[in-house]
C-alpha positions in Angstrom: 18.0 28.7 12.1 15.6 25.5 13.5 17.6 23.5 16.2 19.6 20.4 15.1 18.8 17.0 16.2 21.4 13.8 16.7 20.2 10.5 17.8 22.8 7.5 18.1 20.7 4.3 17.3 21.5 0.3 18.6 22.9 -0.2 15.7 25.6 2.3 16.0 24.5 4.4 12.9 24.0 8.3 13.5 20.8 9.5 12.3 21.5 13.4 11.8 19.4 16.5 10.5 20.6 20.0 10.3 18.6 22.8 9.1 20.7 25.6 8.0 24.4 25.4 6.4 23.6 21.9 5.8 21.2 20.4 4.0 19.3 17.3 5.3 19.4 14.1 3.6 16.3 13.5 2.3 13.8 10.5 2.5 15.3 7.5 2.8 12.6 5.0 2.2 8.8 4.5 3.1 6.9 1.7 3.1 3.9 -0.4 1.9 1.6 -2.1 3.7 0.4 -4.7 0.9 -2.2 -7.5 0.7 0.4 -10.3 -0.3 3.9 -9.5 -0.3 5.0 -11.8 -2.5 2.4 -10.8 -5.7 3.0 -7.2 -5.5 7.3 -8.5 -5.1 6.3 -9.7 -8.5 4.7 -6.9 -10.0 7.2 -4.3 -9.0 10.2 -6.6 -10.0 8.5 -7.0 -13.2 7.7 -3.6 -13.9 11.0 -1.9 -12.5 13.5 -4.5 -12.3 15.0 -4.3 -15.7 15.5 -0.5 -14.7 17.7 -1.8 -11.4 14.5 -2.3 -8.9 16.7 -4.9 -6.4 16.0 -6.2 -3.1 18.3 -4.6 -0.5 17.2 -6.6 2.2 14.8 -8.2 4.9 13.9 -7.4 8.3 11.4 -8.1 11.0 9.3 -5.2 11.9 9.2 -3.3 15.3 6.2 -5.9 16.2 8.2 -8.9 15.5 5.0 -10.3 13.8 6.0 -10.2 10.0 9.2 -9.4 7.6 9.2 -6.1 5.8 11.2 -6.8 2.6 13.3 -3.3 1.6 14.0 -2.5 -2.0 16.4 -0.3 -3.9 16.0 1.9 -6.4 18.5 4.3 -7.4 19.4 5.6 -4.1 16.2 5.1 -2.5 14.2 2.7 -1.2 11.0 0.9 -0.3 9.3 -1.2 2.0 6.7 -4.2 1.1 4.8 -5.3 4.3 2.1 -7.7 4.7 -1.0 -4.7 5.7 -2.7 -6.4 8.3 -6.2 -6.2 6.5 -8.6 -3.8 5.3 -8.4 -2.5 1.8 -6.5 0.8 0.2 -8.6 3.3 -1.3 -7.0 5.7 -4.1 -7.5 9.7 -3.1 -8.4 8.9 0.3 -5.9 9.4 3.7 -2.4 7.6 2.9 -0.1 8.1 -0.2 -1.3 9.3 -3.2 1.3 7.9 -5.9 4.8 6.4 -5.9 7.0 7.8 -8.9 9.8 6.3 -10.6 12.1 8.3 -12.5 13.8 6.9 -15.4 16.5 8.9 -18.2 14.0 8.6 -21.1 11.1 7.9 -23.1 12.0 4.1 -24.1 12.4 3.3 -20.5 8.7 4.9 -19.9 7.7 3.0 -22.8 8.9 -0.6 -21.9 8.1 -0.1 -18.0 4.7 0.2 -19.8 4.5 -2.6 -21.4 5.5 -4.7 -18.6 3.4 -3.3 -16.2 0.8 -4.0 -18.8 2.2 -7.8 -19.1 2.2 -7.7 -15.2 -1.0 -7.0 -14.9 -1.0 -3.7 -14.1 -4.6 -1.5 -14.1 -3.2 1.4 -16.3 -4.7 5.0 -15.8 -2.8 6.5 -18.2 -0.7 5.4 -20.9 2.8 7.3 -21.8 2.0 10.3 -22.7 3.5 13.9 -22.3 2.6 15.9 -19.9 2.5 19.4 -18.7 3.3 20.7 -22.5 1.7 24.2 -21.4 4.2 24.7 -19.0 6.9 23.9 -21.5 8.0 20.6 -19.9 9.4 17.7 -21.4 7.7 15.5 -19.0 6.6 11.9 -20.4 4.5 9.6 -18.0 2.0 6.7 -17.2 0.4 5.8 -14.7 -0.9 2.3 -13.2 -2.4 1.3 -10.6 -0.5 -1.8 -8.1 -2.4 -5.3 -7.2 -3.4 -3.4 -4.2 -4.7 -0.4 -6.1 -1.7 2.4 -5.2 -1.1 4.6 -8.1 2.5 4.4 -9.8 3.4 6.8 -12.1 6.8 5.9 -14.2 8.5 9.3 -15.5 11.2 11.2 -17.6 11.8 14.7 -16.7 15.6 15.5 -18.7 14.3 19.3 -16.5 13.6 18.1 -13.5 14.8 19.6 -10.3 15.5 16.8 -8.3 18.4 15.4 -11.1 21.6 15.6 -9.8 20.6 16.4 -6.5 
């Protein structure tokens, strides 16, 4: 069994991982460094927030030299942060694709069009994916103002439901 780790931050909240009988928590958010906060605000609300996408809230950053603003989805989160230049380049170092999981194929559908409506560079429309595996996995992808991949999903098989 891998040692266990317990750290007691300022804020009084215990951040705790334990490999072995108990399972760790999983991620709890990440976030985005993004040319302008407040357009890509807009393209996420407008894509996702029919679907629950809410702001959580705001907080300066370790610097002290900007606000990160946190959003909620489902359980998890994700931060928007003004980047402090340069540009993002799709397949190189950094995050490949954020994923949304929805409960079906309408959802995908309409998340489509508004990403579409939004402005949204689409890779892929819905379509189904993996059929040769036997999945019942229905997806597009997009591409953000900054140029990060989304990809908006249904998968009724999926592992990770319930969990």
């Amino acid at each position: 069994m891998a040692p266990s780790c317990s750290h007691v931050s300022g804020s009084g909240r215990a951040l705790v991982l334990r490999v072995g009988s108990v399972p760790a928590r999983g991620i709890q958010h990440l976030d985005l460094a993004v040319g302008d906060v407040e357009r890509s605000l807009a393209f996420y609300y407008g894509v996702l927030g029919p679907l629950g996408l809410k702001e959580k809230f705001r907080n300066p950053t370790y610097r002290h030299t900007e606000e990160v603003v946190y959003l909620e989805y489902g359980v998890q989160g994700f931060g928007l942060r003004p980047a402090d230049g340069g540009v993002y380049r799709y397949h190189e170092v950094g995050i490949e694709h954020l994923a949304f999981e929805v409960d079906n194929r309408d959802e995908v559908d309409d998340a489509y069009r508004r990403c579409v409506s939004a402005g949204g560079e689409i890779q892929s429309p819905p379509e189904q994916h993996y059929v040769e595996d036997g999945e019942d996995y229905y997806a597009f992808f997009a591409f953000d103002p900054d140029g990060i991949r989304i990809e908006v999903f249904c998968w009724p098989s999926s592992p990770y439901r319930g969990a």
